[in-house]
N, CA, C and O of each residue as an XYZ file, in Angstrom:
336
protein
N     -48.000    -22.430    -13.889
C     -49.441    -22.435    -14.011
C     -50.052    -21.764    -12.778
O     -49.804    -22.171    -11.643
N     -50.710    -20.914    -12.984
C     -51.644    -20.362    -11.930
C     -52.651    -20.853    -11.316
O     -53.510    -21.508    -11.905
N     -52.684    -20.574     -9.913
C     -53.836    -21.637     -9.103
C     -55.208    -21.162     -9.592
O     -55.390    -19.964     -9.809
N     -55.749    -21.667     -9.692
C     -57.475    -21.341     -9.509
C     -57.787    -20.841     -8.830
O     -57.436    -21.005     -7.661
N     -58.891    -19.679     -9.359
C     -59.154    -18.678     -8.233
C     -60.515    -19.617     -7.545
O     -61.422    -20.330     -7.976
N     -59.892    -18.994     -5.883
C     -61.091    -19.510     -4.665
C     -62.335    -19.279     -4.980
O     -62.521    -18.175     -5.492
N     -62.946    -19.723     -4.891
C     -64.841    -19.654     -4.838
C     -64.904    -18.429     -3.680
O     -64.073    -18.640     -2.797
N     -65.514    -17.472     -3.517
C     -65.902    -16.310     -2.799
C     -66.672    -17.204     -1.796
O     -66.560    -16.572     -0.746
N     -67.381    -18.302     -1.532
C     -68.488    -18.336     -0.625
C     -67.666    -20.122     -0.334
O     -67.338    -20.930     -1.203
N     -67.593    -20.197      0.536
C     -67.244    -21.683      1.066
C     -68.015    -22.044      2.045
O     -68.506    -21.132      2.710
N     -68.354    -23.519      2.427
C     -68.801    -24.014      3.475
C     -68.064    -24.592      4.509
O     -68.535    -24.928      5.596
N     -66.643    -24.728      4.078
C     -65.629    -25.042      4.915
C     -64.330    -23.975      4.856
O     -64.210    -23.526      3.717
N     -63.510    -23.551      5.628
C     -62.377    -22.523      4.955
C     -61.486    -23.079      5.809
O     -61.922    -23.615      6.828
N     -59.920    -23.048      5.520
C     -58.779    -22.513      5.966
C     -58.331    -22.162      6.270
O     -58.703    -21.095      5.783
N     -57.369    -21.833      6.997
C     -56.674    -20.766      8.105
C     -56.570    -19.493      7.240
O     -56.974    -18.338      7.374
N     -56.019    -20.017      6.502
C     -55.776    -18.494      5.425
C     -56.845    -17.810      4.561
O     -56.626    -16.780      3.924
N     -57.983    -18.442      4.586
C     -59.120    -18.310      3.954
C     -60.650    -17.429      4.983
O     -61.426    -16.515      4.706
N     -60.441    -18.390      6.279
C     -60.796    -17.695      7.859
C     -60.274    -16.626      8.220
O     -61.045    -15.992      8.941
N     -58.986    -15.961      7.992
C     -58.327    -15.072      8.726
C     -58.986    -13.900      7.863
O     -59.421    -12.853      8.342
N     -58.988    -14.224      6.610
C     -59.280    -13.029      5.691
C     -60.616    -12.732      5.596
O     -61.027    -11.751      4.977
N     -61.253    -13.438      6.113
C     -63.015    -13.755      6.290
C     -63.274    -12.740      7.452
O     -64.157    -11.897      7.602
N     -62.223    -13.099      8.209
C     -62.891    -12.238      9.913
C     -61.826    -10.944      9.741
O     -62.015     -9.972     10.473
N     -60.712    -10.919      8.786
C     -59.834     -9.579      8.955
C     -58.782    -10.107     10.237
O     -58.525     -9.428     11.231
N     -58.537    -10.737     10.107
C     -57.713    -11.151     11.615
C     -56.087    -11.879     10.793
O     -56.077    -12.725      9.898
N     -55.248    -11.431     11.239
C     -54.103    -12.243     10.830
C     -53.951    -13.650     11.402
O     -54.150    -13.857     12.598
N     -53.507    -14.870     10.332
C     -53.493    -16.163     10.538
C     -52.940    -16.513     11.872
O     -53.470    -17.428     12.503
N     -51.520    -15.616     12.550
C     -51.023    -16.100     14.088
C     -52.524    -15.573     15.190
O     -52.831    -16.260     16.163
N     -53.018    -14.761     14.952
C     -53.887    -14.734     15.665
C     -54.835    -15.546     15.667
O     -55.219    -16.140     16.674
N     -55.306    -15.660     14.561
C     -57.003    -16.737     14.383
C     -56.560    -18.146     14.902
O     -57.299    -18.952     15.468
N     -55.240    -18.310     14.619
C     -54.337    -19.453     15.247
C     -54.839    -19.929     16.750
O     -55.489    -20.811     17.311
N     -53.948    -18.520     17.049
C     -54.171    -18.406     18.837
C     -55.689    -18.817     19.341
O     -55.823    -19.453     20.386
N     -56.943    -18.379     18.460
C     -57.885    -18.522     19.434
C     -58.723    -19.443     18.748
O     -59.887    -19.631     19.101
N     -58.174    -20.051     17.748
C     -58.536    -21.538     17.941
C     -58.243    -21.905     18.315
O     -59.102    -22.727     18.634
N     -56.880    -22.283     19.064
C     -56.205    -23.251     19.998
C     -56.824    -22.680     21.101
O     -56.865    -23.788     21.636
N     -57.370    -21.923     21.973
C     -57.914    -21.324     22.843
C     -59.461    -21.691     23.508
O     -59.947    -21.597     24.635
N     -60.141    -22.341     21.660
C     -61.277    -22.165     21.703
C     -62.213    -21.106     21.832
O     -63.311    -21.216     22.379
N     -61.529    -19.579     21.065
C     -62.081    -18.550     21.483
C     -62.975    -18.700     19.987
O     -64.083    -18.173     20.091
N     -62.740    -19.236     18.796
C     -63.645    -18.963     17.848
C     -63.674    -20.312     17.669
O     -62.713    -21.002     18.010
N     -64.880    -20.883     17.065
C     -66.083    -21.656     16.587
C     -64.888    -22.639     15.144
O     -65.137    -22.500     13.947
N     -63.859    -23.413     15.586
C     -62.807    -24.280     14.710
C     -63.038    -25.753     14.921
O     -63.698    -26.113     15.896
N     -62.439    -26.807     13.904
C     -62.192    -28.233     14.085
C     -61.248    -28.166     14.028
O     -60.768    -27.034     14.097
N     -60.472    -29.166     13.888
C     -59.210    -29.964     13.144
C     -59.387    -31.226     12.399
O     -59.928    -32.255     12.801
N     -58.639    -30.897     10.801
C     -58.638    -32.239     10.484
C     -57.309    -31.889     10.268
O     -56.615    -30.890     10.078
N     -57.184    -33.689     10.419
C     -55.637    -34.137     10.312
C     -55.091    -32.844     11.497
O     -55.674    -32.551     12.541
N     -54.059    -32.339     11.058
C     -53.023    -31.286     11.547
C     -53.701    -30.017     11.287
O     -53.161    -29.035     11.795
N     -54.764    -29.821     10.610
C     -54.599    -28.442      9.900
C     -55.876    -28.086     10.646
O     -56.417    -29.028     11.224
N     -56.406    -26.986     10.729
C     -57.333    -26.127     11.752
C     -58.480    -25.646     10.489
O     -58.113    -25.034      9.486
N     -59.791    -26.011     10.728
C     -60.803    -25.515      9.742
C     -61.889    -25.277     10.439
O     -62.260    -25.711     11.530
N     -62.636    -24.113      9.260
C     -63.631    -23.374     10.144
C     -65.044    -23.482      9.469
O     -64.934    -23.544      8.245
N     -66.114    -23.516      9.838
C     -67.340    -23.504      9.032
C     -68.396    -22.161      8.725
O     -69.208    -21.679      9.516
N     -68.151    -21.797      7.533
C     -68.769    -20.527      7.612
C     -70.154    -20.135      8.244
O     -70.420    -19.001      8.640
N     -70.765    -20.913      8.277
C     -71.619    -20.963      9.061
C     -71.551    -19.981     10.496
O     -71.905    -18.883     10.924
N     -70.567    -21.679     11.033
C     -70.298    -21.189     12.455
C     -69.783    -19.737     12.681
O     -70.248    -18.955     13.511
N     -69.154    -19.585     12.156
C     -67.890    -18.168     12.305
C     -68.913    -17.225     12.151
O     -68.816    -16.452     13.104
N     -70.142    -16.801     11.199
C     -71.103    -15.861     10.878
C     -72.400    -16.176     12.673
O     -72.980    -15.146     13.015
N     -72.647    -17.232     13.408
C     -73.099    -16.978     14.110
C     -72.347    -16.693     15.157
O     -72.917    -16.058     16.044
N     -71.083    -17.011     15.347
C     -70.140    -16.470     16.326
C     -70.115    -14.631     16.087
O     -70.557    -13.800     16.879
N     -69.667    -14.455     15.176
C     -69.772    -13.156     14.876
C     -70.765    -12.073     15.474
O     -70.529    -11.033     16.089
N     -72.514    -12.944     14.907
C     -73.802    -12.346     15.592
C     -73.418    -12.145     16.910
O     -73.207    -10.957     17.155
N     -73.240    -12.976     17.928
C     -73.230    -13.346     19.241
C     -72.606    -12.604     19.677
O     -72.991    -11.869     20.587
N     -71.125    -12.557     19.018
C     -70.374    -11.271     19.931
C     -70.505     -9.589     19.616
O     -70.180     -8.611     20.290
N     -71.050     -9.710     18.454
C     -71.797     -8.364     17.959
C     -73.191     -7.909     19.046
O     -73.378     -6.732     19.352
N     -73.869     -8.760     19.419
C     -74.982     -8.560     20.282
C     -76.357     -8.808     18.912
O     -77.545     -8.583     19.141
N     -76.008     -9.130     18.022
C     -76.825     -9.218     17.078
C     -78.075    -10.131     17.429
O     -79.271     -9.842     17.486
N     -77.298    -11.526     17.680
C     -77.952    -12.431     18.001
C     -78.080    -12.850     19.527
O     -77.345    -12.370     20.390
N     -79.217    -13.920     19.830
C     -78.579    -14.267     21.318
C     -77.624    -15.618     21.130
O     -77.614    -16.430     20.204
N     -76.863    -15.566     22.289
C     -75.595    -16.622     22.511
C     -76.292    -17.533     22.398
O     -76.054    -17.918     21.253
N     -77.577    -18.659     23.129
C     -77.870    -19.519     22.625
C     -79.294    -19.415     22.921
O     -79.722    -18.626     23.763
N     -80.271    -20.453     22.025
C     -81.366    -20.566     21.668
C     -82.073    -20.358     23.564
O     -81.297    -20.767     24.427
N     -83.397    -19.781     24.052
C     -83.524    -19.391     25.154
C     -84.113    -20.783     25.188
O     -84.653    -21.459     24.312
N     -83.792    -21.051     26.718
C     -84.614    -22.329     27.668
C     -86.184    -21.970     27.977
O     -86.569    -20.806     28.083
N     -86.993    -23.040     28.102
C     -88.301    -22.613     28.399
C     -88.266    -22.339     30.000
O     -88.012    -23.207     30.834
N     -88.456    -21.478     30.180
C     -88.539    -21.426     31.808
C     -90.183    -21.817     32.403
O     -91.285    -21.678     31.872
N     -89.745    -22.381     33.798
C     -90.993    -22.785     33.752
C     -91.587    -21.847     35.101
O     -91.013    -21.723     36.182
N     -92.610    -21.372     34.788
C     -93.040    -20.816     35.455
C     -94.463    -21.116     37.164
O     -95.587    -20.743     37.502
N     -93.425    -21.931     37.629
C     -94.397    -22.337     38.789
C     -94.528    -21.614     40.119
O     -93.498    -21.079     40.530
N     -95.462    -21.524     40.748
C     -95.350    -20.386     42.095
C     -94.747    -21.271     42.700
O     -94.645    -22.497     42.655
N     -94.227    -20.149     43.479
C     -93.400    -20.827     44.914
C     -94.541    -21.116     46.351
O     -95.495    -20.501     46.827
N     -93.732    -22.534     46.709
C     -94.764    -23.511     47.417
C     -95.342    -22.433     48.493
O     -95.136    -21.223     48.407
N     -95.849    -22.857     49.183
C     -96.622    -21.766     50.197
C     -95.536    -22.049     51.644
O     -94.854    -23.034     51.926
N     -95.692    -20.994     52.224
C     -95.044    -20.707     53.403
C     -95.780    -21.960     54.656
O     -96.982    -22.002     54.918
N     -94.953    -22.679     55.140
C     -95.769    -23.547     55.871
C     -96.167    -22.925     56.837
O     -95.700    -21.822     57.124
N     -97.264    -23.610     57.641
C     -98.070    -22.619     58.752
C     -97.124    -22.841     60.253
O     -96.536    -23.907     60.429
N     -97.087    -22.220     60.824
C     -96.185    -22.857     62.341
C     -97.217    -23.206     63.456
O     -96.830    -23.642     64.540
């Protein structure tokens, strides 16, 4: 019996499902999840990715997007020079 074909769009994927998502072979996508170089969990034993995440990781290192949401900076003058 033949497996069922995958749904094209997931909210969660697989090593083997991730690798083919980003074009990356599974020992690699491996490597930099264990690394923490791409955006992974773990359940149980097995390594999973959220499409989500992986599409804003993507932006980020593309320059698409910014890395993270900007801080409000606050803009106060600097105190005054004391008098001598």
């Amino acid at each position: 019996m033949a497996a069922a074909p995958k749904p094209a769009w997931r909210d969660v994927m697989d090593m083997r499902d991730a690798a083919d998502y980003l074009g990356l072979s599974t020992d690699s996508l491996y490597r930099y999840a264990s690394q923490g170089t791409v955006p992974a969990f773990r359940f149980g034993n097995r390594w999973r990715f959220k499409k989500d995440l992986l599409d804003r990781w993507m932006d980020e290192q593309s320059g698409v997007a910014p890395a993270s949401p900007a801080a409000p900076t606050s803009r106060s003058k600097k105190p005054p020079l004391s008098a001598r």
